[in-house]
C-alpha angles and dihedrals in degrees: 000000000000116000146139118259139204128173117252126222080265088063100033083060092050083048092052096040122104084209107071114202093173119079120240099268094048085047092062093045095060094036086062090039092120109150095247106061118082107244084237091066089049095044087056097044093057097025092231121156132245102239079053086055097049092042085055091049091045090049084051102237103121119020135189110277110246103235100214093201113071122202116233092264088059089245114135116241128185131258136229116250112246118196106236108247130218145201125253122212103227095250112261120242118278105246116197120257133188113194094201127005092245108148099190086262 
């Protein structure tokens, strides 16, 4: 079961809580869940197990990540990730301040 997970409001709480109620392993898991990372890469970088991964999704702390783009077959495919870009006001001109009128005299 390959997929892209993201945490759902469920295991952003766990994440906030001061009672965990996840072991350290599924904590981490979670923690990594961004929405862009196949669960089999994060199962690898923590060396969780699979069954651990399905119980997770069950219990309802990571889901699968909705793909908004479809691919012809209808089948869902991942994005890449783009940066969100802002605009950038042009600097305004430095204007000379004195904080106090002090000449060195």
């Amino acid at each position: 079961m390959t997929m892209l997970l993201k945490k759902t409001y469920k295991g952003l709480a766990e994440l906030a809580s001061h009672e965990r109620t996840l072991n350290v392993k599924e904590q981490a898991l979670l923690l990594l869940a961004d929405g862009r990372t196949a669960s089999a890469t994060l199962l690898a970088q923590v060396r969780a197990t699979e069954d651990m991964l399905i119980r997770m999704v069950s219990d309802g702390y990571p889901a699968a990540a909705a793909d908004t783009r479809a691919s012809a077959s209808g089948a869902a495919r991942p994005t890449a990730h783009r940066p969100a870009t802002t605009e950038v006001a042009a600097p305004t001109p430095a204007v000379p301040v004195a904080a106090d009128r002090f000449e060195g005299k």
